[in-house]
C-alpha positions in Angstrom: -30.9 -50.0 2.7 -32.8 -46.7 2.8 -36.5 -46.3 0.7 -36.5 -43.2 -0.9 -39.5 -41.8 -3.2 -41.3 -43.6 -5.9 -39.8 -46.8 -4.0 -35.9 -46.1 -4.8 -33.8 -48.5 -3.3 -30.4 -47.0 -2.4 -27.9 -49.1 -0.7 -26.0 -47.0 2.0 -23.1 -48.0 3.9 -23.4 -49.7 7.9 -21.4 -46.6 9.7 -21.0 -43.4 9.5 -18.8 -41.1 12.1 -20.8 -38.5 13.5 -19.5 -35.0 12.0 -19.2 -33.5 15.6 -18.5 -35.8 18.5 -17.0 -38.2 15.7 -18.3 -41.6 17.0 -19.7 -44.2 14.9 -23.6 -43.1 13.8 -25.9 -46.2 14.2 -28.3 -44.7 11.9 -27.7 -43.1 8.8 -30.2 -41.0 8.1 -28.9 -37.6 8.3 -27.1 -38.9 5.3 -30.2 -39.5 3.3 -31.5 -35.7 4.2 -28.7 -34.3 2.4 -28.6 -31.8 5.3 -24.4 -30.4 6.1 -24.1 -27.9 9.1 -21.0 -25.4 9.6 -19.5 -24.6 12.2 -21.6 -21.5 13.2 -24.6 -23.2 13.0 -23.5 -26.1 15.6 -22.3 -23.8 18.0 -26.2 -22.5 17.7 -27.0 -25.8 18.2 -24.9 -26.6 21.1 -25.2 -22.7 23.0 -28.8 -23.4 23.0 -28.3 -26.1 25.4 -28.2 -29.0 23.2 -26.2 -31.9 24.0 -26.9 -34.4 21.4 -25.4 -34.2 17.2 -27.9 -32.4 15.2 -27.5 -35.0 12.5 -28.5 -38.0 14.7 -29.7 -37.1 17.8 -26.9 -39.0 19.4 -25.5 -38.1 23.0 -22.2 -36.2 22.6 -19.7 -36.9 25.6 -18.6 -33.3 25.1 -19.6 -30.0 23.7 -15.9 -29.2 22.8 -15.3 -29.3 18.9 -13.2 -32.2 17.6 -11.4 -31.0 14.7 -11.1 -34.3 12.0 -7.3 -33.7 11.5 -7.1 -36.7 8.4 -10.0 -34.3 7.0 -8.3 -31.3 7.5 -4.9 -32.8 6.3 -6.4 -34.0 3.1 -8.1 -30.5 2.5 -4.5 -28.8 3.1 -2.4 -31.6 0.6 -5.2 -31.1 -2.1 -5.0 -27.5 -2.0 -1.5 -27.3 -1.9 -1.6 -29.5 -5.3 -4.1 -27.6 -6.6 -2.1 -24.5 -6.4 1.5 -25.8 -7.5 -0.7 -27.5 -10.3 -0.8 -24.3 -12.4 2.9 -23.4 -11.7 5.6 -24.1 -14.9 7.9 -26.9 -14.8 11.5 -25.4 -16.1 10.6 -26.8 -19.6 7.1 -25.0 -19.5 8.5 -21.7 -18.2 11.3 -21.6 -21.3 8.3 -22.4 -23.3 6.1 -19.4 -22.1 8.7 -16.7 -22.2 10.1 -17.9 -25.8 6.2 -17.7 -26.3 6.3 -13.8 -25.6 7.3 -13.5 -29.0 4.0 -14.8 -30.8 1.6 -12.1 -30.6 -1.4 -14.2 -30.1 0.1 -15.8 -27.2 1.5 -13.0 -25.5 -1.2 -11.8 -23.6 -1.9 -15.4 -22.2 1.7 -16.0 -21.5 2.0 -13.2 -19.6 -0.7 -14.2 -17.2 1.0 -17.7 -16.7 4.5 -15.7 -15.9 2.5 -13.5 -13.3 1.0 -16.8 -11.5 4.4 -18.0 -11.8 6.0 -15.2 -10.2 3.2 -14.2 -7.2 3.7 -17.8 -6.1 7.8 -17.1 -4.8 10.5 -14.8 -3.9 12.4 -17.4 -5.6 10.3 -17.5 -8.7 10.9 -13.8 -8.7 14.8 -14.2 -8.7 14.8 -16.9 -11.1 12.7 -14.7 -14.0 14.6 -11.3 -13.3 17.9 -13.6 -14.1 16.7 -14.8 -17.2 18.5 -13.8 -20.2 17.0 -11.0 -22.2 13.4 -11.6 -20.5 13.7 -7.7 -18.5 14.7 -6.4 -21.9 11.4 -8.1 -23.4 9.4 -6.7 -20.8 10.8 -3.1 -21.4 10.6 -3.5 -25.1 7.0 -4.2 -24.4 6.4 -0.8 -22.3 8.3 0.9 -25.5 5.3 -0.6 -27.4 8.2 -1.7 -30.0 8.2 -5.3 -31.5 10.9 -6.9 -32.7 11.4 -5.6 -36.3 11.2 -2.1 -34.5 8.1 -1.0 -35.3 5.5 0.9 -33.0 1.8 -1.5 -32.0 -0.3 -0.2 -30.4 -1.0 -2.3 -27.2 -3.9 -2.3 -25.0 -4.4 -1.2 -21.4 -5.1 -4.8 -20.2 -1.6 -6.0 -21.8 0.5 -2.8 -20.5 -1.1 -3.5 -17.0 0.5 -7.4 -17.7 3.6 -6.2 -18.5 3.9 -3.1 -15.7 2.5 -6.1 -12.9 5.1 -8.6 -14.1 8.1 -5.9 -14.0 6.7 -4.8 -10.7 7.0 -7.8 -9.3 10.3 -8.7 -10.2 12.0 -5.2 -9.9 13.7 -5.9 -6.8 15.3 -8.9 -7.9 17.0 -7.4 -10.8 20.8 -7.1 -10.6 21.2 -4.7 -13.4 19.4 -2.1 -11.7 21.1 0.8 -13.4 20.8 -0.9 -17.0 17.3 -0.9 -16.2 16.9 2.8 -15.7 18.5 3.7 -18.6 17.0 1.4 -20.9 13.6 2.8 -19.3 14.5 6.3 -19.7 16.3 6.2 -23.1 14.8 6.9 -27.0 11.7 8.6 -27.2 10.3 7.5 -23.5 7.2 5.5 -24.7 7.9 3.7 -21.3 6.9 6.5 -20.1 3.9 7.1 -22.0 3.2 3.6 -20.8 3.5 4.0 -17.3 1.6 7.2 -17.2 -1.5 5.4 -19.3 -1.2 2.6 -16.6 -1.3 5.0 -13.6 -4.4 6.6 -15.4 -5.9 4.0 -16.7 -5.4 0.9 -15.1 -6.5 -1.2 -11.9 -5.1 -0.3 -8.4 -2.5 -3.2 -8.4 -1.0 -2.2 -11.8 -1.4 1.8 -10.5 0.7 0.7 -7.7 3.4 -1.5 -10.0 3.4 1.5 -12.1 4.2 4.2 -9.2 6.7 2.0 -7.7 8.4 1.3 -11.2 8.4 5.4 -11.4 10.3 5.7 -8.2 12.5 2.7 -9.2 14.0 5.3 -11.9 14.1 8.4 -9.5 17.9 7.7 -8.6 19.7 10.3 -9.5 18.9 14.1 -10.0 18.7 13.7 -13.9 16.3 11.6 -14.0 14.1 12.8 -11.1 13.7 16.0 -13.5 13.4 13.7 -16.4 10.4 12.4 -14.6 9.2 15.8 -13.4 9.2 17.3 -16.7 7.2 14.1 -18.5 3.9 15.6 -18.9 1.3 13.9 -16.4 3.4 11.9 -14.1 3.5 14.1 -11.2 0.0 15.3 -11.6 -1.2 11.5 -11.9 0.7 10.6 -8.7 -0.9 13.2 -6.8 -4.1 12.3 -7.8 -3.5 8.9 -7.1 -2.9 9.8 -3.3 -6.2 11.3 -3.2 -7.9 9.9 0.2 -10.8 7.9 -1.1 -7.8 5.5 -2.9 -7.1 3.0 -1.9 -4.2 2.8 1.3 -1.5 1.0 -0.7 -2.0 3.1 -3.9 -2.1 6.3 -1.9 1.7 5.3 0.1 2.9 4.2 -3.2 2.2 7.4 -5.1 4.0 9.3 -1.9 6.5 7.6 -1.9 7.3 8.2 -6.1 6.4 11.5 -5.4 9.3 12.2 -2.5 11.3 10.3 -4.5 10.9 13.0 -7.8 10.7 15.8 -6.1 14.1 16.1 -4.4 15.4 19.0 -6.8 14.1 22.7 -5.9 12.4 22.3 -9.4 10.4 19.5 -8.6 9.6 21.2 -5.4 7.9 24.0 -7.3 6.3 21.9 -9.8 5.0 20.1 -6.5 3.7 23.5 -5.1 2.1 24.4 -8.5 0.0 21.1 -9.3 -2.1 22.1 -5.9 0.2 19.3 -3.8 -0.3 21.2 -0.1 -4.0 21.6 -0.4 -4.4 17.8 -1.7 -1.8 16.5 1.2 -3.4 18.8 3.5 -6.8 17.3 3.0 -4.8 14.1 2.8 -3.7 14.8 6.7 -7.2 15.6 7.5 -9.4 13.3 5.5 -7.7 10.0 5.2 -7.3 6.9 7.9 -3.6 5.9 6.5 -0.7 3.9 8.4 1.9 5.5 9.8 4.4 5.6 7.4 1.8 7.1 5.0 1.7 10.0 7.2 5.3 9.9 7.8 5.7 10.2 4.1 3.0 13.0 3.7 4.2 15.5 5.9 8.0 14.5 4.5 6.5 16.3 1.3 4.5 18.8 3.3 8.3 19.5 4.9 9.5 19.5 1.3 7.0 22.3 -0.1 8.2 24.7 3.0 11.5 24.6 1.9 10.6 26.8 -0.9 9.1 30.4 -1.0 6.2 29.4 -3.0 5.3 26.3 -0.6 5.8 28.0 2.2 2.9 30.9 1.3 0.9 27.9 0.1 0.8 27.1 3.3 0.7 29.6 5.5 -2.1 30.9 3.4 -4.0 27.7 4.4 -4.8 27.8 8.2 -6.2 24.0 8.1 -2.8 23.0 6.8 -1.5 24.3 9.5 -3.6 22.6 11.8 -3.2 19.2 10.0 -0.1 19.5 10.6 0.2 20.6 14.1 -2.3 17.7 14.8 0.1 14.7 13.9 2.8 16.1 16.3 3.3 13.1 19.1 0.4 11.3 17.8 2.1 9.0 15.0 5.6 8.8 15.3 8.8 10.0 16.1 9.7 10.6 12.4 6.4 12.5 11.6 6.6 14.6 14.3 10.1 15.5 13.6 8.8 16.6 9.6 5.8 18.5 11.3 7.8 20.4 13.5 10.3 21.2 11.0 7.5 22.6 8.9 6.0 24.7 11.6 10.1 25.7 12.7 10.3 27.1 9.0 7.1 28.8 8.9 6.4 30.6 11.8 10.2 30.9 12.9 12.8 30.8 10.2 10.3 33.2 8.1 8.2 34.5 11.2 4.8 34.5 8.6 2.1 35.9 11.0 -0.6 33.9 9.3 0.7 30.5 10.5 1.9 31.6 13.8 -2.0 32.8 14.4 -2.9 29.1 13.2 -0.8 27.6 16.1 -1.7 29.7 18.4 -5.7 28.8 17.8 -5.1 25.1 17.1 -3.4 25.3 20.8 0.3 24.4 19.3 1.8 25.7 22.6 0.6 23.2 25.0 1.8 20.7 22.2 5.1 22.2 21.8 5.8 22.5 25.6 4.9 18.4 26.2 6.9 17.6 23.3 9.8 19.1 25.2 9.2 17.3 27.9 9.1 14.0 25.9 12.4 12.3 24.9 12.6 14.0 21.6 15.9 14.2 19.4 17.8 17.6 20.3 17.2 18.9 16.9 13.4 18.5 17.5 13.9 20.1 21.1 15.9 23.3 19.8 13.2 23.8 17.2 10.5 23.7 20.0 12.9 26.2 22.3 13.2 28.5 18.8 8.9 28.1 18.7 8.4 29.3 22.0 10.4 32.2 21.9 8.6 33.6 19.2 4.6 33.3 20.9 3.7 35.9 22.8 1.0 35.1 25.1 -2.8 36.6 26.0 -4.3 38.0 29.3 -5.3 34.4 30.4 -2.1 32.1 29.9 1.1 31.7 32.5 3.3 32.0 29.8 5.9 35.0 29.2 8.4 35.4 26.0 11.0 32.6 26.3 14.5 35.0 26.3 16.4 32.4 28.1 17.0 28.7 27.1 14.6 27.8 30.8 10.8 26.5 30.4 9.0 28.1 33.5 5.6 26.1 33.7 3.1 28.5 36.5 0.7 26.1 39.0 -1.9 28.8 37.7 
C-alpha cells in the first residue's frame, strides 16, 4: 500500500520487473512517480557511469540492454491487428465498390478502396480484376455519371480516383482497353489528369504523370498527348528541382515517353525544356536514373535543329552535361556523349566545342577511352578528339589516325 496526498490509499501490486535489467523491483515506487524513461535517456543514465536502474536504484548485473521480447511481441501482434482491422472482408469490399455509385458515399468509399489497395500487391490484383470497377474509375476521370451527364467533381475526389488508378495500373490486364477508353470522346480524362498534375498533392501529381505515360504507347497517342493543351508544359514544370525527387523522375519519365515523335521533340525544345533540364543537371541532387533519364531528353532535344542551337547557345548546358560523363553511370554517360558527339562533331557548332574545351572535356574524353566503355561510346570519343585543336600549353596534336599519343610533358 502506497500513501499518496490528502491520505489516498492506493493498493499497488508486491512485484514489479525492473524496465532495464528486468529483475524483480522490491520496491515500487518508481511506479507511484509516474516517471517512464526511453531508451536514449538510459543510455544517459548508464554512459554517465551509472550502474544501478534509474527507477529503483537497484544494482544491474549488466549495462547491456535486455530487450522484453513478450513486450515487444505483443506491441508487434497488436499492431498488426490494428492495421488489418481497417482492411475489407470480401463482403465489405463488394459493398464499397457497389457503393461508388451513391454520390454521398463516393468520396468515403474511395478512401477505404485506397487503404485497401496500399496494403498488397495482391489487393491490387484482386481490384484491377474486378468487373467493371476500372471502367468506374475512368468514368469518374470523364467526370460523367451514370445517366451520362457531366458533374463537376472536386480536386480532392479526382486526386481519389487518379491515386486509386495509379495504384492499380500495373495490374490491369486490359491494358490497351484502358488506353483507349482513356483517350476516347471528348478527353475529359485528360482535362482531369492535367487539373491533377496542376492542382493536386505530390502523390496524386506522381499517379497522374505515371497514368500519362501509361497512355504514351504508340505514336498516335504520344501526339495525342503532346497536342492536349498543358500536359507537356505541366510535366516540365513538375520536374522543376525544388520538387520533390519522385515527382521530378516521374514527370521525366512521361515526358521521354511523349516526346518520341520529331514533333514532340520540338514542342519539347519550344516550352524552354533544355534550359529547365539544364538547370535540372546543375541544380538538383537526384538518383541516378533521374539523371539517366534527364540527359535521355537532353540527347532527345539535339536530335533536332532547333534543340541543338538551344543548346549550343547555352554554354552551362554544355557543361552540365559534360560534368555527368563517368560520374553517374554507364547509361548517362553514353546519352552525354551522344549529345556532345552531335553537337560539336556531327554539326561541328563552334559555340559548344569552345564550351568543352573550357569545361576541360578533353582530359574527360581521353580517361573515358581508357575506361571500359561500349565501342559506340569509344568511336564517338575518337570522332571528339579529332575535331579539338589544341593551345600553346597542352601535349595534344589533331587526332588524324585512329592512335591516342599521351606526352610525359
Amino acid at each position: 500500500m502506497v500513501r499518496a496526498r490528502d491520505d489516498l490509499c492506493i493498493n499497488v501490486p508486491t512485484f514489479f520487473k525492473c524496465p532495464i535489467s528486468l529483475d524483480v523491483m522490491k520496491s515500487p515506487v518508481s511506479l507511484c512517480t509516474g516517471v517512464t524513461y526511453d531508451r536514449s535517456s538510459i543510455q544517459r543514465w548508464l554512459d554517465a557511469g551509472n550502474n544501478t536502474c534509474p527507477a529503483t536504484m537497484q544494482l544491474l548485473q549488466t549495462k547491456d540492454f535486455v530487450p522484453n521480447r513478450t513486450l515487444q511481441s505483443l506491441i508487434q501482434i497488436w499492431s498488426d491487428s490494428l492495421r488489418h482491422s481497417n482492411l475489407l472482408s470480401p463482403d465489405q469490399l463488394l459493398l464499397t465498390v457497389a457503393q461508388l455509385e451513391t454520390h454521398s458515399l463516393r468520396s468515403a468509399s474511395l478512401t477505404k478502396l485506397l487503404h485497401f489497395a496500399t496494403d498488397s500487391h495482391h489487393n491490387k490484383l484482386f481490384l484491377a480484376k474486378l468487373e467493371g470497377f476500372v471502367n468506374q474509375l475512368v468514368r469518374f476521370l470523364n467526370n460523367v455519371d451514370d445517366g451520362g451527364l457531366i458533374v463537376r467533381a472536386n480536386i480532392q475526389f479526382l486526386e481519389q480516383v487518379v491515386l486509386l488508378l495509379g495504384l492499380i495500373l500495373d495490374s490491369v490486364e486490359d491494358r490497351d482497353g484502358l488506353r483507349s477508353s482513356l483517350l476516347k470522346g471528348n478527353k475529359q480524362s485528360l482535362d482531369s489528369l492535367l487539373l491533377v498534375l496542376q492542382r493536386g498533392g505530390c502523390d496524386s501529381r506522381i499517379a497522374s504523370a505515371r497514368i500519362l505515360q501509361f497512355i504514351a504507347a504508340d505514336a498516335e497517342s504520344k501526339i495525342l498527348l503532346a497536342e492536349k493543351e498543358g500536359v507537356v508544359a505541366e510535366l516540365l514544370k513538375s520536374a522543376a528541382p525544388e520538387n520533390d525527387p519522385a515527382l521530378v523522375e516521374a514527370a521525366l519519365a512521361s515526358l521521354i515517353a511523349i516526346s518520341a515523335p520529331k514533333r514532340n521533340k520540338l514542342k519539347l525544345v519550344s516550352l524552354g525544356a533544355v534550359k529547365a533540364l539544364s538547370r535540372l543537371l546543375a541544380e538538383a541532387k537526384l538518383g541516378a536514373a533521374a539523371v539517366e533519364k534527364v540527359l535521355k531528353l537532353v540527347e532527345a532535344a539535339s536530335s533536332t535543329r532547333e534543340g541543338r542551337k538551344e543548346i549550343c547557345e547555352d554554354a552551362a548546358c554544355v557543361a552540365a552535361v559534360l560534368s555527368k560523363v563517368l560520374k553517374v553511370s554507364s547509361v548517362a554517360t553514353e546519352h552525354a556523349v551522344t549529345t556532345l558527339w552531335s553537337v560539336c562533331y556531327l554539326f561541328r557548332d563552334r559555340k559548344a566545342q569552345e564550351a568543352v574545351t573550357q569545361a576541360n572535356g578533353l582530359t574527360k574524353i581521353l580517361l573515358l577511352m581508357q575506361s571500359n566503355c561500349a565501342p559506340q561510346v569509344r568511336q564517338m570519343c575518337t570522332d571528339l578528339l579529332k575535331i579539338f585543336r589544341v593551345n600553346s600549353k597542352s601535349c595534344l596534336t589533331c587526332y588524324d589516325t585512329k592512335t591516342t599519343h599521351i606526352m610525359p610533358f
